[in-house]
C-alpha positions in Angstrom: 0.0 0.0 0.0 2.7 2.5 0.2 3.4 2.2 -3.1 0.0 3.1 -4.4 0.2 6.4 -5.8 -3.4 6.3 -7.4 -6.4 5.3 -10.2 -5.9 6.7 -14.0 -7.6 6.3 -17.4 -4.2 5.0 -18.3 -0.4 5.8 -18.2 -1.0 9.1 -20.4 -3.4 10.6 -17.8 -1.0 9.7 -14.6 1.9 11.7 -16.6 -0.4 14.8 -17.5 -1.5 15.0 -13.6 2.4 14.5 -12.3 3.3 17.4 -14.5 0.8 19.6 -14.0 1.6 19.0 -10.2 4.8 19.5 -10.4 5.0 22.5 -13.2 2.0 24.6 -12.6 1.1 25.6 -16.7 1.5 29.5 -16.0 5.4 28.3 -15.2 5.5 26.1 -18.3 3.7 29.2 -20.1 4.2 28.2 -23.8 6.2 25.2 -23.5 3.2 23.4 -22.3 1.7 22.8 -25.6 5.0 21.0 -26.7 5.5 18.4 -23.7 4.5 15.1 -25.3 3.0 12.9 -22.8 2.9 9.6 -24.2 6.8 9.3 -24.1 6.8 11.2 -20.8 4.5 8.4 -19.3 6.2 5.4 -21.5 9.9 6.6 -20.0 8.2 6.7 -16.4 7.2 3.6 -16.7 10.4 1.7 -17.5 11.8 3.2 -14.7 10.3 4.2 -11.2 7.0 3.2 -11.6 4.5 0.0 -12.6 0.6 -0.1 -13.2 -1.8 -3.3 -12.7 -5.4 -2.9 -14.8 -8.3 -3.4 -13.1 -11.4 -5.1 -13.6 -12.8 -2.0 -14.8 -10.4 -0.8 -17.7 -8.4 1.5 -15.3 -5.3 1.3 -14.0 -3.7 1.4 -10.9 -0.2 2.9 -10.8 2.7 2.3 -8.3 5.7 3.8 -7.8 9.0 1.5 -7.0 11.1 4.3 -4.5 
């Protein structure tokens, strides 16, 4: 259970949500609309954190630290 971080639509959305929480979009300012997100969430997945689907279609992601 510590290693739970959350539920997400998929590994797209969790990398979306980690950046906006991390970068506020007013700090990004334009840069924002470049950031691609499916290789942000594909490299965060190799390393430092893992995702199991549930029954539902979502999944749940983990984090390894």
């Amino acid at each position: 259970q510590d290693c739970y971080i959350g539920e997400y639509e998929d590994e797209e959305s969790f990398a979306v949500e980690l950046i906006s929480e991390q970068y506020p979009k007013e700090d990004l300012g334009p840069l924002a609309d470049y950031i691609d997100y499916e290789r942000y969430a594909r490299d965060l997945f190799f390393d430092g954190y893992w995702n199991e689907r549930s029954s539902n279609g979502t999944i749940y992601v983990f984090s390894d630290r």
